[in-house]
PDB file of N, CA, C, O and CB in Angstrom:
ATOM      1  N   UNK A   1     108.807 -20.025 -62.124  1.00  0.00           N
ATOM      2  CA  UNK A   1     109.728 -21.118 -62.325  1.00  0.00           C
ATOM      3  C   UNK A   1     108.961 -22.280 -62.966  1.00  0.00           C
ATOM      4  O   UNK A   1     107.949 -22.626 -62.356  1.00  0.00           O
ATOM      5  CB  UNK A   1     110.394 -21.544 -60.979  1.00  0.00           C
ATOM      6  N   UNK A   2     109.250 -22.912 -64.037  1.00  0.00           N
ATOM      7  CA  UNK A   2     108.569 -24.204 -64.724  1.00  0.00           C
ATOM      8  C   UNK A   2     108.924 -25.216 -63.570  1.00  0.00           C
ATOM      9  O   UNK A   2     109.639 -25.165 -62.569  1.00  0.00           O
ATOM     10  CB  UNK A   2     109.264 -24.708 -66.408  1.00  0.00           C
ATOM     11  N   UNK A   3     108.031 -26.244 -64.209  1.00  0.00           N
ATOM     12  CA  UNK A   3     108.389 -27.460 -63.482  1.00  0.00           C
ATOM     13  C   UNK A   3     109.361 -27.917 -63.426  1.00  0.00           C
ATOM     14  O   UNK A   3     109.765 -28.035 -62.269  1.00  0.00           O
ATOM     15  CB  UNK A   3     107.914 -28.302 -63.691  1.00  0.00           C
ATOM     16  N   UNK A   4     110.357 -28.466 -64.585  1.00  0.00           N
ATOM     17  CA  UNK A   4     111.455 -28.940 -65.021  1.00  0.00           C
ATOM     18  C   UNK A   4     112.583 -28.248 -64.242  1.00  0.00           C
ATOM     19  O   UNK A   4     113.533 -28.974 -63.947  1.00  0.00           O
ATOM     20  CB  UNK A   4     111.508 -28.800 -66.445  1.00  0.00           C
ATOM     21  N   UNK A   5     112.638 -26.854 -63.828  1.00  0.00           N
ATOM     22  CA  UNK A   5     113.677 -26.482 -63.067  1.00  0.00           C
ATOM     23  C   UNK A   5     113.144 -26.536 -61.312  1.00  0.00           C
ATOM     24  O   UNK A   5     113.987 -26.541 -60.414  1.00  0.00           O
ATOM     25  CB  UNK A   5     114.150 -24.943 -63.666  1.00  0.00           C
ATOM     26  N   UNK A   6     112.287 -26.557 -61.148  1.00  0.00           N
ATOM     27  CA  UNK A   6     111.750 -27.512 -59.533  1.00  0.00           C
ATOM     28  C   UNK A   6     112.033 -28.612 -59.549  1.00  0.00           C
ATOM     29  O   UNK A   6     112.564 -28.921 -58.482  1.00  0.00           O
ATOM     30  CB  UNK A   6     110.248 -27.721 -59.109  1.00  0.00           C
ATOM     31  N   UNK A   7     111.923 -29.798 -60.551  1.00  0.00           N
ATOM     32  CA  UNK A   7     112.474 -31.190 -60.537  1.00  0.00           C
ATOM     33  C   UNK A   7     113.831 -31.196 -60.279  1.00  0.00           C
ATOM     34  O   UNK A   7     114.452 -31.961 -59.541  1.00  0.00           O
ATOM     35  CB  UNK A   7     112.262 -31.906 -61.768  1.00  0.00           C
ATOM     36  N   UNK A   8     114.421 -29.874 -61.247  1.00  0.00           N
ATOM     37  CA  UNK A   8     116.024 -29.825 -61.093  1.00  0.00           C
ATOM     38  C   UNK A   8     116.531 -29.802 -59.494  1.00  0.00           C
ATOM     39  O   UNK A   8     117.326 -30.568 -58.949  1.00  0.00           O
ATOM     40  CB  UNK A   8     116.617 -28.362 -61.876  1.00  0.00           C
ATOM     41  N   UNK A   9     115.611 -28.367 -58.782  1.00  0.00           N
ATOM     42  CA  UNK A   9     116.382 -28.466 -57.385  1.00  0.00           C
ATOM     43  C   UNK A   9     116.218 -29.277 -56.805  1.00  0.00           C
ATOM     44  O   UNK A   9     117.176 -29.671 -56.139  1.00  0.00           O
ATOM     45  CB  UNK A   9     116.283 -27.690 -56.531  1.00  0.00           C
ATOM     46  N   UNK A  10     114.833 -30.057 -56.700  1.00  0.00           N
ATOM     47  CA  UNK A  10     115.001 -31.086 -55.701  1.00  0.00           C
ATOM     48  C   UNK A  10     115.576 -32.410 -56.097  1.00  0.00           C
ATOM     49  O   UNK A  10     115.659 -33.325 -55.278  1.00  0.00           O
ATOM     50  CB  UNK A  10     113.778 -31.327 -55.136  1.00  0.00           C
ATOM     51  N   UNK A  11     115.979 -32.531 -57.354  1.00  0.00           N
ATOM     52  CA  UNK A  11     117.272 -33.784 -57.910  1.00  0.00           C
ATOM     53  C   UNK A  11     118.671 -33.207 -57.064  1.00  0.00           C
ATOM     54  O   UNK A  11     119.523 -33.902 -56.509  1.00  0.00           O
ATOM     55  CB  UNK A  11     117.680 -33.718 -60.140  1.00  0.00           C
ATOM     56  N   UNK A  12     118.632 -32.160 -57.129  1.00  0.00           N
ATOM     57  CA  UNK A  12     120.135 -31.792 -56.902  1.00  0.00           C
ATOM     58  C   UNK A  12     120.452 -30.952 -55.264  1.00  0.00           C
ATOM     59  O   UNK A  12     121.429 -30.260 -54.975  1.00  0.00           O
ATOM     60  CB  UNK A  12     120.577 -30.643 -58.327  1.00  0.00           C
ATOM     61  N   UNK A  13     119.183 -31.332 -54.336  1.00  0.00           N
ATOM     62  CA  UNK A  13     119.552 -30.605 -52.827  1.00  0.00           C
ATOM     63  C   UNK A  13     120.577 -31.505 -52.324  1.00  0.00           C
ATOM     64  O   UNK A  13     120.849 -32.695 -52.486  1.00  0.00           O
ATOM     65  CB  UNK A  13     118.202 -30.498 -51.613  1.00  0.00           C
ATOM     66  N   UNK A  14     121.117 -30.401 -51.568  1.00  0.00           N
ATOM     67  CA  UNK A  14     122.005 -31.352 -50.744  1.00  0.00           C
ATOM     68  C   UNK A  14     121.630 -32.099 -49.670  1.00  0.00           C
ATOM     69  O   UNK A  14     122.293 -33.004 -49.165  1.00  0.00           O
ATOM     70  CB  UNK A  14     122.948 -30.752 -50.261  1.00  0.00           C
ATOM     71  N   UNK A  15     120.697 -31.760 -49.372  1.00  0.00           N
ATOM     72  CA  UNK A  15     120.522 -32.968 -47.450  1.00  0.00           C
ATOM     73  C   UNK A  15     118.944 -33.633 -48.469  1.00  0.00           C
ATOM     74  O   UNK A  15     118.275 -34.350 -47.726  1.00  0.00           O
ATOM     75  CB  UNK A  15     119.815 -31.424 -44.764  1.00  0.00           C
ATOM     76  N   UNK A  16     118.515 -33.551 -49.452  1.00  0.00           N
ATOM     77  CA  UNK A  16     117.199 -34.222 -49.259  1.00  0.00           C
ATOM     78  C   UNK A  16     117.115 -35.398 -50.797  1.00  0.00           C
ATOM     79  O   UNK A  16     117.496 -34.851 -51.832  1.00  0.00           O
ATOM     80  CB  UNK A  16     115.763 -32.778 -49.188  1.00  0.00           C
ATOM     81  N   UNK A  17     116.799 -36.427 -50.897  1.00  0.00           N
ATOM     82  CA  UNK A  17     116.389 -37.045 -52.214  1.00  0.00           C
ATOM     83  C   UNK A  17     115.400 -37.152 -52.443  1.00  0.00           C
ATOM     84  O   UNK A  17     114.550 -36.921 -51.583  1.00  0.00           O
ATOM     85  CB  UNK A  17     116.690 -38.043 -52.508  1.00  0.00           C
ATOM     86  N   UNK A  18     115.063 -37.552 -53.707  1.00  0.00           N
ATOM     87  CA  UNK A  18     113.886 -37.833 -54.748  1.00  0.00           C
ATOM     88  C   UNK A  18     113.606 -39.514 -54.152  1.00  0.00           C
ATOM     89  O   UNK A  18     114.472 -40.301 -53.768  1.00  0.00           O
ATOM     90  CB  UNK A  18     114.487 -37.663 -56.770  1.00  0.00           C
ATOM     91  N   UNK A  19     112.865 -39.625 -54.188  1.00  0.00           N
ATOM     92  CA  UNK A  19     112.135 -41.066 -53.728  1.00  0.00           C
ATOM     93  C   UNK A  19     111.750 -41.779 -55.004  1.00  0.00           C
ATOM     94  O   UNK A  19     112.155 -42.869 -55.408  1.00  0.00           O
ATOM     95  CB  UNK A  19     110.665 -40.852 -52.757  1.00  0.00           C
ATOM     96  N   UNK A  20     110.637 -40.705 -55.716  1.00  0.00           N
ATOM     97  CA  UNK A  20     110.002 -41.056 -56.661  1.00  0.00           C
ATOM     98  C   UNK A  20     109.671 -40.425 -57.380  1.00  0.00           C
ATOM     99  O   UNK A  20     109.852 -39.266 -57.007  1.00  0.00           O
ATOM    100  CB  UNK A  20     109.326 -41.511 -56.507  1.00  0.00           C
ATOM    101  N   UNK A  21     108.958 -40.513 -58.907  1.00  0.00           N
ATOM    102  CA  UNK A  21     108.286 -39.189 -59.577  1.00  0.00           C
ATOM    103  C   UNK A  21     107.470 -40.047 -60.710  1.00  0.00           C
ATOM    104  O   UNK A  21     107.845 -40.574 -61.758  1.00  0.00           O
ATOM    105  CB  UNK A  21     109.556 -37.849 -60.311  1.00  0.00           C
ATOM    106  N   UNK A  22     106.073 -39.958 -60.000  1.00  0.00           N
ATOM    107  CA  UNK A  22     104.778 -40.364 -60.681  1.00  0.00           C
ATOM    108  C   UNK A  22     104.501 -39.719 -61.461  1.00  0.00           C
ATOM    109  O   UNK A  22     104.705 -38.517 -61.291  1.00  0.00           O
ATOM    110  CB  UNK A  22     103.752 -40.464 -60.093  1.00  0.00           C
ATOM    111  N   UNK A  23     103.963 -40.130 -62.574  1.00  0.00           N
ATOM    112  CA  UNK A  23     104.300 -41.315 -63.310  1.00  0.00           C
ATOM    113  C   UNK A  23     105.349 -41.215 -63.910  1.00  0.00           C
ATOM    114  O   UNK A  23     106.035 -40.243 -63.595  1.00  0.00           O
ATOM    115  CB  UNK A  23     103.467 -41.708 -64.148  1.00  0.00           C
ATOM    116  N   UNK A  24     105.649 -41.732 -64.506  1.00  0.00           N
ATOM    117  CA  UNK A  24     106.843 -42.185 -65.062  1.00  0.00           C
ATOM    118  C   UNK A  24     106.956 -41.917 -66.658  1.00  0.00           C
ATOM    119  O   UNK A  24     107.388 -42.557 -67.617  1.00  0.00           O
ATOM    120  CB  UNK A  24     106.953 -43.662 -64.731  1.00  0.00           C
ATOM    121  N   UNK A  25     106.393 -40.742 -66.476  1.00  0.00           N
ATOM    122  CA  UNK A  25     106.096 -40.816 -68.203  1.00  0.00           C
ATOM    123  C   UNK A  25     107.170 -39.288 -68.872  1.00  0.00           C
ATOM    124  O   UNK A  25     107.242 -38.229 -68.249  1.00  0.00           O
ATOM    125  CB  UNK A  25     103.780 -40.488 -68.604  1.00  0.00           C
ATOM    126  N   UNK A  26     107.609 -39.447 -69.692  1.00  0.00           N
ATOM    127  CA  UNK A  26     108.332 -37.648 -70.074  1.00  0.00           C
ATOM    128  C   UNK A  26     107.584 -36.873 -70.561  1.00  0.00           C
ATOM    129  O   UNK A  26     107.991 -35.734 -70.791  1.00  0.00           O
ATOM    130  CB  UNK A  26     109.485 -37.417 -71.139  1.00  0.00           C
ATOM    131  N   UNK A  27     106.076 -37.294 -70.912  1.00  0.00           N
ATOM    132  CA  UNK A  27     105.113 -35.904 -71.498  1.00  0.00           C
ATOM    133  C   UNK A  27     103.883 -35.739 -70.321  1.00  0.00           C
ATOM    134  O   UNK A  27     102.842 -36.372 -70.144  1.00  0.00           O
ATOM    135  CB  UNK A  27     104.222 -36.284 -73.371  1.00  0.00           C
ATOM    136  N   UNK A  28     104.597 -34.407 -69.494  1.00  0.00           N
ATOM    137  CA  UNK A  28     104.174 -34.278 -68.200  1.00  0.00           C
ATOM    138  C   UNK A  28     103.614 -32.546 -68.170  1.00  0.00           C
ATOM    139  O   UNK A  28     104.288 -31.661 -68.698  1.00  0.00           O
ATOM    140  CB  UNK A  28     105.539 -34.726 -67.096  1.00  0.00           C
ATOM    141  N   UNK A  29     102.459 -32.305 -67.557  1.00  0.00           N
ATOM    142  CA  UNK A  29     101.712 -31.117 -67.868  1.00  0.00           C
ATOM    143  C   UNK A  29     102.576 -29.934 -66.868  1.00  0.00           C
ATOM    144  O   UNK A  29     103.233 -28.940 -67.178  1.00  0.00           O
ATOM    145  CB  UNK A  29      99.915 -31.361 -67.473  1.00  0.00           C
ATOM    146  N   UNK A  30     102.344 -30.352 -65.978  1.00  0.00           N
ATOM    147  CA  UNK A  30     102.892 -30.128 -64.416  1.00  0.00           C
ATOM    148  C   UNK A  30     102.641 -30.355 -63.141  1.00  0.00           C
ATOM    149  O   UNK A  30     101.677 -31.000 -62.727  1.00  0.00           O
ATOM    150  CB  UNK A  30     102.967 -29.241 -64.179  1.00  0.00           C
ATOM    151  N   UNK A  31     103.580 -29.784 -62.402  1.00  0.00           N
ATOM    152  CA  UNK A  31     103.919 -31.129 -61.034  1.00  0.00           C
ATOM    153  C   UNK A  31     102.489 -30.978 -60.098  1.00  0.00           C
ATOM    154  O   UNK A  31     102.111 -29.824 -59.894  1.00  0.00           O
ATOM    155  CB  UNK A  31     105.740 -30.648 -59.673  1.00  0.00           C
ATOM    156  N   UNK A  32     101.860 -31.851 -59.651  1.00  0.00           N
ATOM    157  CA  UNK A  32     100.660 -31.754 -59.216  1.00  0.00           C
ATOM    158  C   UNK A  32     100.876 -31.731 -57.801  1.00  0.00           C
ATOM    159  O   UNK A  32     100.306 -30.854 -57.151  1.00  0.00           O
ATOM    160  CB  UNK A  32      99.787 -32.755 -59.706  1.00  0.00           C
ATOM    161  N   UNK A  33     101.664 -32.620 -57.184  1.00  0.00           N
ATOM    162  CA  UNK A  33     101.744 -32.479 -55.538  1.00  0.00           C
ATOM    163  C   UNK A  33     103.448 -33.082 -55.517  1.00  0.00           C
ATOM    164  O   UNK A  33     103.900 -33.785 -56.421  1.00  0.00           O
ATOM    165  CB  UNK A  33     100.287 -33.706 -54.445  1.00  0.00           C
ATOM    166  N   UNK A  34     104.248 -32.640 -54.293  1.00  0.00           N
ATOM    167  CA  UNK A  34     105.583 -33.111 -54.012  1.00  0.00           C
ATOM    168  C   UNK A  34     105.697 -33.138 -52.633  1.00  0.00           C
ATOM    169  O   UNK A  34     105.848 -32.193 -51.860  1.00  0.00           O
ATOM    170  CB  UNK A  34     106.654 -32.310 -54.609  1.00  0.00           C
ATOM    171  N   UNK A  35     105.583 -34.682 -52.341  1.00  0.00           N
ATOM    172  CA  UNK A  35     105.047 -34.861 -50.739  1.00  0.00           C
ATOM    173  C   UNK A  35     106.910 -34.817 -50.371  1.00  0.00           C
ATOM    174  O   UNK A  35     107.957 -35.020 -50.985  1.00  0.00           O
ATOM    175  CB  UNK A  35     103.815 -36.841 -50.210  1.00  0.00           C
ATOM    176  N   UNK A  36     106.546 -34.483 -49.214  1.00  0.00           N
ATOM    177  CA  UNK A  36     108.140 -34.377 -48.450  1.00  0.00           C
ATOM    178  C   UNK A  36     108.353 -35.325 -46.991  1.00  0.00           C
ATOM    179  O   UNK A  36     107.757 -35.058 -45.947  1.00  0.00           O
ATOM    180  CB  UNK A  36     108.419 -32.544 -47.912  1.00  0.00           C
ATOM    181  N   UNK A  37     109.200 -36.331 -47.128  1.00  0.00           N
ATOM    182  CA  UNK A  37     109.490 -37.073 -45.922  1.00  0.00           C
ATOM    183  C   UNK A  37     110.483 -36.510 -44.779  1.00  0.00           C
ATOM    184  O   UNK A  37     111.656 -36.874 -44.690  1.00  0.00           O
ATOM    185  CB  UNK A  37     110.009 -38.304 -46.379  1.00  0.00           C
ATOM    186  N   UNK A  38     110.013 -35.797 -44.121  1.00  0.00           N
ATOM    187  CA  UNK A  38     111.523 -35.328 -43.336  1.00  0.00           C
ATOM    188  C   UNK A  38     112.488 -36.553 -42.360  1.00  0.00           C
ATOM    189  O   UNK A  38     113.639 -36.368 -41.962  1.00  0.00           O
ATOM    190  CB  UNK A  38     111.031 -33.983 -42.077  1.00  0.00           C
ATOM    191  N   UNK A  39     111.622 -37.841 -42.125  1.00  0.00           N
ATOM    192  CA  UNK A  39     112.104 -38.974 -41.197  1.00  0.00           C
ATOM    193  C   UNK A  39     113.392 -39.529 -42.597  1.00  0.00           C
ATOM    194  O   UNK A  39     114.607 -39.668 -42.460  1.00  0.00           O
ATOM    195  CB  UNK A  39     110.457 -40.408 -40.608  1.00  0.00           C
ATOM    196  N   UNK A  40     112.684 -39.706 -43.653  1.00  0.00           N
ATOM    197  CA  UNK A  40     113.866 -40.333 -44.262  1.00  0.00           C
ATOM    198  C   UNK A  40     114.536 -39.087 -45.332  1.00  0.00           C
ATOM    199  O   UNK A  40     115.279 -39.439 -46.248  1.00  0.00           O
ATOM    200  CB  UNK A  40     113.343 -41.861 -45.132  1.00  0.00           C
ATOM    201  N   UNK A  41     114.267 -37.917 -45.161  1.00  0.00           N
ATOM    202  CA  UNK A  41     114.403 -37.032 -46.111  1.00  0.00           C
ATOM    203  C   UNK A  41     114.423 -37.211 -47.941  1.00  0.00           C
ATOM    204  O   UNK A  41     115.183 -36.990 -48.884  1.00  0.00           O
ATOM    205  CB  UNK A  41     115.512 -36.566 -45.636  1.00  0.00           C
ATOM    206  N   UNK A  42     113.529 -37.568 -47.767  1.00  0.00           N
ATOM    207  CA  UNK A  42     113.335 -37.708 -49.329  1.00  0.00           C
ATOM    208  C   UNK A  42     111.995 -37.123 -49.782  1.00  0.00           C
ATOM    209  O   UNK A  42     111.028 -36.960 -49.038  1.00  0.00           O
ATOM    210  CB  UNK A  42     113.380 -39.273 -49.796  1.00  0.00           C
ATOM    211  N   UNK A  43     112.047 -36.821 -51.107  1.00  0.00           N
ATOM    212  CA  UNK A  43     110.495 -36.295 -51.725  1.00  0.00           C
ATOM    213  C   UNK A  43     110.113 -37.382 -52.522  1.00  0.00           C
ATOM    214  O   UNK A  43     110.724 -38.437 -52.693  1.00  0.00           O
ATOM    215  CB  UNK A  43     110.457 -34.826 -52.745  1.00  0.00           C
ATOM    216  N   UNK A  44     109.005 -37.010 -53.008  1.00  0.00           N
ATOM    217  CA  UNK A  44     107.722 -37.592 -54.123  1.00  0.00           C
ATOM    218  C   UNK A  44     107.337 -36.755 -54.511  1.00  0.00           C
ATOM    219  O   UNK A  44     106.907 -35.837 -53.813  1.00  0.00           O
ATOM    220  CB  UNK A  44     106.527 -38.335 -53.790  1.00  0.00           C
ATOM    221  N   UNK A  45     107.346 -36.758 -55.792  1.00  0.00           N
ATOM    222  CA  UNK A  45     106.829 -36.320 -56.987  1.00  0.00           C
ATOM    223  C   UNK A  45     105.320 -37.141 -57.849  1.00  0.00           C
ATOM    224  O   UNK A  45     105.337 -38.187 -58.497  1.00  0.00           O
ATOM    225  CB  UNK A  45     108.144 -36.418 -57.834  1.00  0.00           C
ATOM    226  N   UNK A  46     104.280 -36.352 -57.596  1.00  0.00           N
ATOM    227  CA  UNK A  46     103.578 -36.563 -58.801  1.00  0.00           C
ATOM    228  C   UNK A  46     102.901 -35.603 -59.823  1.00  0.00           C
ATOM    229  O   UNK A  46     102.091 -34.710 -59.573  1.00  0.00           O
ATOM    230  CB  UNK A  46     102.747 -37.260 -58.456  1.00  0.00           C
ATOM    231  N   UNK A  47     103.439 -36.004 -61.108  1.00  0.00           N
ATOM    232  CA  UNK A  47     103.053 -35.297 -62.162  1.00  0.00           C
ATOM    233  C   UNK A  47     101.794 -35.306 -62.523  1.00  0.00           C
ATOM    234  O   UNK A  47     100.799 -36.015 -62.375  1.00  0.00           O
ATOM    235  CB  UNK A  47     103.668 -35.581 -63.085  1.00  0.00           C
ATOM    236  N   UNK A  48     102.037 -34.538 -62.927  1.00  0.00           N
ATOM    237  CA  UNK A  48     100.344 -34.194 -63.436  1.00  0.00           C
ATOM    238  C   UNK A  48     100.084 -34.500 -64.796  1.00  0.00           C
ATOM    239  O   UNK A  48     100.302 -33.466 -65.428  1.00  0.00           O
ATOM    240  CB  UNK A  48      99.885 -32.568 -63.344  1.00  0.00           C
ATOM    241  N   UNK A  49      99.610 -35.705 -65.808  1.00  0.00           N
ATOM    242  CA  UNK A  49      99.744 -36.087 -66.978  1.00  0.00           C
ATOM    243  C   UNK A  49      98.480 -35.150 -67.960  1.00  0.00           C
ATOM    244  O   UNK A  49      97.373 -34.731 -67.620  1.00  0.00           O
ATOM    245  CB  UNK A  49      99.645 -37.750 -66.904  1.00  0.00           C
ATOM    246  N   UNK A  50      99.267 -35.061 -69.358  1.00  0.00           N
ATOM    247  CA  UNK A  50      97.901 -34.471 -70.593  1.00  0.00           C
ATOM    248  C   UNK A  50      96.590 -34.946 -70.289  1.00  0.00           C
ATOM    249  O   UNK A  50      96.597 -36.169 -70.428  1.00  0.00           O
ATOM    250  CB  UNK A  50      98.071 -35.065 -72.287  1.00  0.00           C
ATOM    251  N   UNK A  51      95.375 -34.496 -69.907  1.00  0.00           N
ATOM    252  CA  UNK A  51      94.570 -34.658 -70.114  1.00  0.00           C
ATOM    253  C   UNK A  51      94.356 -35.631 -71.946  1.00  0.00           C
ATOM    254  O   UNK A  51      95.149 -35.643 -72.888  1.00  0.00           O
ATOM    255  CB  UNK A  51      94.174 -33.391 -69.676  1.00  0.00           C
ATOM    256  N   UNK A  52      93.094 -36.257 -71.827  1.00  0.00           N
ATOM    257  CA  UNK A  52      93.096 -36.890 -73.001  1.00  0.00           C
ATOM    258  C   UNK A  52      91.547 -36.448 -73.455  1.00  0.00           C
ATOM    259  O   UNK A  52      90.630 -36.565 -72.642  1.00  0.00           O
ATOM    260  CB  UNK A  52      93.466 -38.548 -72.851  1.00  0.00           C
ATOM    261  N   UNK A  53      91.345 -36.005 -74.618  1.00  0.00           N
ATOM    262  CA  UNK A  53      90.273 -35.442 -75.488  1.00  0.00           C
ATOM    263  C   UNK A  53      89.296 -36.870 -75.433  1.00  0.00           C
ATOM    264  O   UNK A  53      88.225 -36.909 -76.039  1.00  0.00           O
ATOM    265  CB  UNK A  53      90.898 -34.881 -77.225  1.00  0.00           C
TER     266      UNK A  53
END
């Protein structure tokens, strides 16, 4: 499964939200860690950005 369709399910669960998704950028390598809050049920997202030459 790519990243982009993991972002999808957890945009679109039913009992849980997205909090956040580090950084904030659209040219994203892939998802590096997606911490999970079960007290407020929400996730975090951080991406994993291009390395730079």
């Amino acid at each position: 499964m790519e990243a982009i369709e993991v972002i999808h399910l957890l945009l679109t669960h039913p009992d849980y939200s997205v909090d956040a998704v580090h950084p904030d950028i659209p040219d994203f390598v892939n998802i590096e860690a997606i911490e999970v809050n079960h007290e407020t049920q929400t996730f975090s997202i951080l991406l994993q950005e291009p390395q730079e030459d």
